[in-house]
C-alpha positions in Angstrom: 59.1 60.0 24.1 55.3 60.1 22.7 54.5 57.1 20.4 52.3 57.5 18.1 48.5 55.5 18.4 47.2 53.0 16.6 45.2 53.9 13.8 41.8 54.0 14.3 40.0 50.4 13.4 37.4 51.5 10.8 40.7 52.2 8.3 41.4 48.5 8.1 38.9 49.4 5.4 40.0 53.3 4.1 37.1 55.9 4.9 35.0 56.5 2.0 36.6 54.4 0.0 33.2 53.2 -2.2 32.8 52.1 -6.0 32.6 55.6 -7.4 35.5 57.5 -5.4 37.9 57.8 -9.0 35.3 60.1 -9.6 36.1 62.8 -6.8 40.1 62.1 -6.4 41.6 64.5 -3.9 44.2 66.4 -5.7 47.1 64.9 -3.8 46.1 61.5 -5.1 46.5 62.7 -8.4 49.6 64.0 -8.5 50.8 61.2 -6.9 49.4 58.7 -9.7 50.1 60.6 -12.4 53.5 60.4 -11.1 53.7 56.7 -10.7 51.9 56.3 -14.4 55.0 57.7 -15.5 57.1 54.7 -13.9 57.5 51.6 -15.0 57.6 48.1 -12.7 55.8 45.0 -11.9 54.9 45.5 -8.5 54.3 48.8 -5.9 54.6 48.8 -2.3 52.2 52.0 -1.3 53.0 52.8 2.1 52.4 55.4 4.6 49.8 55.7 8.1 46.4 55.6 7.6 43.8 57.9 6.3 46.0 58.9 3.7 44.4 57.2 0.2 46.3 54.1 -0.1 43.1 52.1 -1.2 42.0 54.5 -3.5 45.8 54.8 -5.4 46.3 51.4 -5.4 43.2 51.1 -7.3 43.5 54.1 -9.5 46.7 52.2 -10.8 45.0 49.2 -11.2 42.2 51.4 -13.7 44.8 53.1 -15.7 46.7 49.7 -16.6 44.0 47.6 -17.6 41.5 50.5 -19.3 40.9 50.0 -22.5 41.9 53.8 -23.3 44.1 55.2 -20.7 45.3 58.9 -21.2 47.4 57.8 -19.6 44.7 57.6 -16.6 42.0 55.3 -16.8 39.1 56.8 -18.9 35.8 55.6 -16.4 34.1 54.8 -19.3 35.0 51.9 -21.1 34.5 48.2 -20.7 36.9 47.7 -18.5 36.3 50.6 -16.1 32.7 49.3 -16.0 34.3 45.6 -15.2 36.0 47.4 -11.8 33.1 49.5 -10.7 31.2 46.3 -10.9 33.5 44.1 -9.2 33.8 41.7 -12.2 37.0 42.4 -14.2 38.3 39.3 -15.3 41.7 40.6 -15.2 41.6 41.9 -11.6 42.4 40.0 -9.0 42.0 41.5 -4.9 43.6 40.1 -2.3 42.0 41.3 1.1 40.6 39.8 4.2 36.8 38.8 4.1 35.6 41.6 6.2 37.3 44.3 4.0 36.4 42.8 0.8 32.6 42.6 1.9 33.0 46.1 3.1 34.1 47.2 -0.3 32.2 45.2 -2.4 34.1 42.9 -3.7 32.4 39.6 -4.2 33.7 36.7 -1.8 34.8 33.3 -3.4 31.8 30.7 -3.5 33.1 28.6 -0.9 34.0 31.3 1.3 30.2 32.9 0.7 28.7 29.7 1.5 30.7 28.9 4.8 30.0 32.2 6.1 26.5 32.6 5.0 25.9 29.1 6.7 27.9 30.2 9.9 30.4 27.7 9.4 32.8 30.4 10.2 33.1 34.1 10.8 34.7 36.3 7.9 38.6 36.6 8.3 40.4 39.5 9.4 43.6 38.5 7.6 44.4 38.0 4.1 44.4 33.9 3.8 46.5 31.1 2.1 43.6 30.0 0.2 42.9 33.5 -1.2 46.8 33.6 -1.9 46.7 30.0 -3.7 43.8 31.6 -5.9 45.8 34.9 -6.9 49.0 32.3 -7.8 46.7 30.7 -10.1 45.6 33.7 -11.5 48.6 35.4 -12.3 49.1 32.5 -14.3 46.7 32.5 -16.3 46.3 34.1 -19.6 44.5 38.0 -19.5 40.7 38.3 -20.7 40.9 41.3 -22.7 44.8 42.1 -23.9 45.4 44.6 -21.4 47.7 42.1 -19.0 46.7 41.5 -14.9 46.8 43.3 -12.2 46.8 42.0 -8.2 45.7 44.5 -5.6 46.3 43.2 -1.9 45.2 45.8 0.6 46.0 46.0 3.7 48.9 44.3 2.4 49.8 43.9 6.4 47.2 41.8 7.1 48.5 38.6 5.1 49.4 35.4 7.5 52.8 33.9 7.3 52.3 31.6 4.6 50.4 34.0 2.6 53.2 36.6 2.6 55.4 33.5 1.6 53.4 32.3 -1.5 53.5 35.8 -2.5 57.1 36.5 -2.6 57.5 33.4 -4.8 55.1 34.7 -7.3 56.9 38.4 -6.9 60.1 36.9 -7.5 58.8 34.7 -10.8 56.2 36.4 -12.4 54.9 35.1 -14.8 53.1 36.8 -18.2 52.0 40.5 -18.5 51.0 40.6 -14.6 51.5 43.6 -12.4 51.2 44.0 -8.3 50.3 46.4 -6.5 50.4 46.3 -2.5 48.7 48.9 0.0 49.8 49.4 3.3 49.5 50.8 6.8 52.4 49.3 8.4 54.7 48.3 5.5 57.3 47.2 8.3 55.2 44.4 9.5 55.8 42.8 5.8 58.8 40.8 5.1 62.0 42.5 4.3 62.3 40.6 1.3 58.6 41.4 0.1 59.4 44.8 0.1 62.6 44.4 -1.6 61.0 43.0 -4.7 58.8 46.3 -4.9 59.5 49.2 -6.1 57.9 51.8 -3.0 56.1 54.9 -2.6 55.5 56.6 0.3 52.2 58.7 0.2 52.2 61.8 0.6 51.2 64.4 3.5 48.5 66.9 1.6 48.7 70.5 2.6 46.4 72.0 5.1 44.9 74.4 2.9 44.1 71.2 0.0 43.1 69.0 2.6 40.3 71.8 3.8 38.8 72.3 0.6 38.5 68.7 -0.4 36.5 68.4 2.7 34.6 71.5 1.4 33.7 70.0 -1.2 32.8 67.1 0.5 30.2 68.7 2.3 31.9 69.0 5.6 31.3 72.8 6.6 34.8 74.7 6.4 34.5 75.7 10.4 34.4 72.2 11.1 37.6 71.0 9.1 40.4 72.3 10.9 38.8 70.6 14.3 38.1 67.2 12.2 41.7 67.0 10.7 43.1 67.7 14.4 40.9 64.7 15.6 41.9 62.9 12.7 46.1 63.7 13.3 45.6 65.3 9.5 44.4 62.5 7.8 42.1 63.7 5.6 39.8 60.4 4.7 39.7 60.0 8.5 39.1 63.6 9.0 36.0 62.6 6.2 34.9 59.7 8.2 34.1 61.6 11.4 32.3 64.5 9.8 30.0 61.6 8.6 29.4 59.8 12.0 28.4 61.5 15.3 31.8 62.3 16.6 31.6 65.6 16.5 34.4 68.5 17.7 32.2 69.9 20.7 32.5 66.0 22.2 35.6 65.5 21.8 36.8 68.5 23.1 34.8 67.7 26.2 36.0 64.2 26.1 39.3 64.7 28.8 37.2 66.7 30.8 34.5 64.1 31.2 37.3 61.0 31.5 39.0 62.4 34.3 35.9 62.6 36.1 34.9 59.3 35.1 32.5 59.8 33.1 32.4 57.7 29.8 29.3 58.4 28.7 30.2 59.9 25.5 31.8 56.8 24.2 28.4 54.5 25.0 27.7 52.6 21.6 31.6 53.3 19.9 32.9 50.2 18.6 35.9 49.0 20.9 38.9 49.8 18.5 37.4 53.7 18.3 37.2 53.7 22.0 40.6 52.3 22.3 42.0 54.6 19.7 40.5 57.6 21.0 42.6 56.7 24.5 45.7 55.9 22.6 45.2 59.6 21.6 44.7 61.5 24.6 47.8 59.7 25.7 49.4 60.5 23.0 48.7 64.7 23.7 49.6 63.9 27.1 52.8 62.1 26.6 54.2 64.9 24.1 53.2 67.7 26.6 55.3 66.1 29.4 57.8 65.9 27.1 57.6 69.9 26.3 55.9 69.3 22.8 52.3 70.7 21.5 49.6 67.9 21.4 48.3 66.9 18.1 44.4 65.6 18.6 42.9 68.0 21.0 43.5 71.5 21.9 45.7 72.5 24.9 43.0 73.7 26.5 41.1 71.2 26.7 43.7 68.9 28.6 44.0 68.9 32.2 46.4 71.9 33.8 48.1 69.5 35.8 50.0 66.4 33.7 50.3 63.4 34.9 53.7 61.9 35.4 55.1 61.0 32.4 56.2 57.2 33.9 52.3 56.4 34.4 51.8 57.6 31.1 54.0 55.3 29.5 52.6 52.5 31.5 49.1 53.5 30.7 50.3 53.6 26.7 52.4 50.3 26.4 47.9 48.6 28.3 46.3 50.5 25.8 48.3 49.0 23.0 47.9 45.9 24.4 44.0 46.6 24.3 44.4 47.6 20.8 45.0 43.8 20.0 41.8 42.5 21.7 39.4 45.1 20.9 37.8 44.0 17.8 36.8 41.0 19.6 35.9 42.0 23.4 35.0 39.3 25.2 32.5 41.9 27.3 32.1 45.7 25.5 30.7 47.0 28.7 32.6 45.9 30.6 35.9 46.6 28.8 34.8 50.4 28.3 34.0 50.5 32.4 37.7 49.3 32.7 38.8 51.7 30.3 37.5 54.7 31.3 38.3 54.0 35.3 42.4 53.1 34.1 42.0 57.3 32.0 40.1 58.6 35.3 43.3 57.3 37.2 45.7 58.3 34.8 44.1 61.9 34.1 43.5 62.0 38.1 47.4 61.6 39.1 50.2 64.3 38.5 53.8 64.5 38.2 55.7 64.4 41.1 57.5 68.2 42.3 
């Protein structure tokens, strides 16, 4: 049975999700807050794969409950829009690893700044007890401006044990006029009992034809969408993230060709996770055409006549996601893309037995 990949690295941090994306909300997105608005709770769960706007709906709740003159969405223009494009609302509080919050903008604790500024240590990749001890403290505080609190942890995944721990305790006593709000990617890696003190929404898969003109109107040339969303397994910000880098469709539709003779030239310079992604995806197509399905990231065409026994496959999917969990930190990048490419020019080179 096809499993599906990993998502791609770069959403650890949503694509395109900048300072001034309210602005341009797909139309899914606001449906789906306007929807929420209407609800009332303390705490959200957002959950669903990646590419899909979690960041950017987490967030747009976040504007609407502490605006000065929601309608019942956040304005953008008053003081306390301002305070979140800025990054300095004193009734915001963001709970996201160090690499994600730099990525974003949002400014870094002084003593975390300082140690990583002086090399004492690299920025984390997971959501730490110290920033979880600072949000407790927070939400106990009392609000700035009358509006209440919010807390925005995104990816909501990437808290440690202990973190998770401190934050159920504070979900399950909250204290004052403070509301939650959690973003995920892979809402079953979180506790059980975190997400039984939130009230969950699953985002919502756009519709081909929305998803096409959003990208129109993003620029990306309507001939080019259908190709990008098929890359991106129809997630649109992902779909939006290639159309901005150099991974265009004419290379990736010569990308199986080129791996099964070895060749892995075109992936010179990607940053590991992509590379590894980008494999977890061809095995994906492969694995659901041995299986008598249609592949879902690159045209039938473009994979090779003969599949590969289904077995290897599964063998070769169970190393890549085993890859998956080393690749942001490769302890050689050449190397591990020469060992990459040779395992997918075995694979692609093999066929099913009879």
């Amino acid at each position: 049975m096809a499993t599906r990949p990993t998502p791609i690295a770069a959403p650890a941090v949503e694509a395109g999700a900048d300072r001034d994306e309210h602005q341009s909300l797909p139309p899914w997105l606001v449906r789906q807050r306007d929807r929420l608005l209407s609800q009332r709770g303390h705490a959200w769960l957002l959950q669903g794969p990646s590419g899909l706007g979690q960041y950017r709906l987490a967030l747009e709740l976040v504007r609407a409950w502490l605006c000065d003159r929601p309608t019942p969405a956040a304005c953008g223009h008053c003081g306390s829009c301002h305070a979140i494009d800025v990054r300095t609302h004193a009734d915001l509080h963001v709970l996201m690893p160090e690499t994600a919050m730099m990525q974003l903008g949002w400014p870094l604790g002084e003593k975390a700044q300082s140690d990583i500024e002086d090399k004492k240590r690299k920025a984390s990749r997971e959501i730490r007890v110290d920033a979880m001890r600072e949000a407790t403290e927070f939400a106990q505080r009392t609000d700035a401006r009358g509006r209440g609190k919010a807390v925005l942890v995104y990816p909501a995944e990437q808290m440690n044990a202990i973190a998770a721990n401190a934050l159920l305790k504070t979900l399950e006593e909250p204290t004052g006029e403070v509301r939650f709000v959690l973003a995920s990617e892979a809402a079953h890696q979180l506790l059980p009992t975190i997400r039984s003190r939130c009230q969950v929404h699953t985002l919502e898969w756009p519709q081909p034809r929305e998803m096409a003109d959003w990208l129109d109107g993003q620029g990306v040339p309507a001939q080019d969408a259908d190709g990008l969303l098929r890359m991106a397994g129809g997630r649109p910000d992902d779909a939006l993230a290639l159309a901005r880098s150099d991974r265009g469709t004419a290379l990736w539709s010569r990308l199986p060709r080129a791996l099964s003779q070895g060749d892995g030239t075109a992936l010179s310079g990607w940053p590991a996770p992509e590379i590894v992604d980008t494999l977890q995806k061809l095995c994906h197509d492969l694995m659901a055409c041995a299986a008598g399905a249609s592949p879902r990231y690159f045209m039938l065409a473009d994979l090779p006549s003969r599949m590969p026994d289904l077995a290897l496959l599964v063998t070769w999917s169970a190393e890549l996601r085993r890859a998956a969990r080393t690749a942001s930190h490769p302890f050689n990048a050449g190397l591990m893309l020469d060992a990459l490419v040779a395992r997918a020019r075995n694979v692609l080179n093999s066929s099913a037995p009879g």
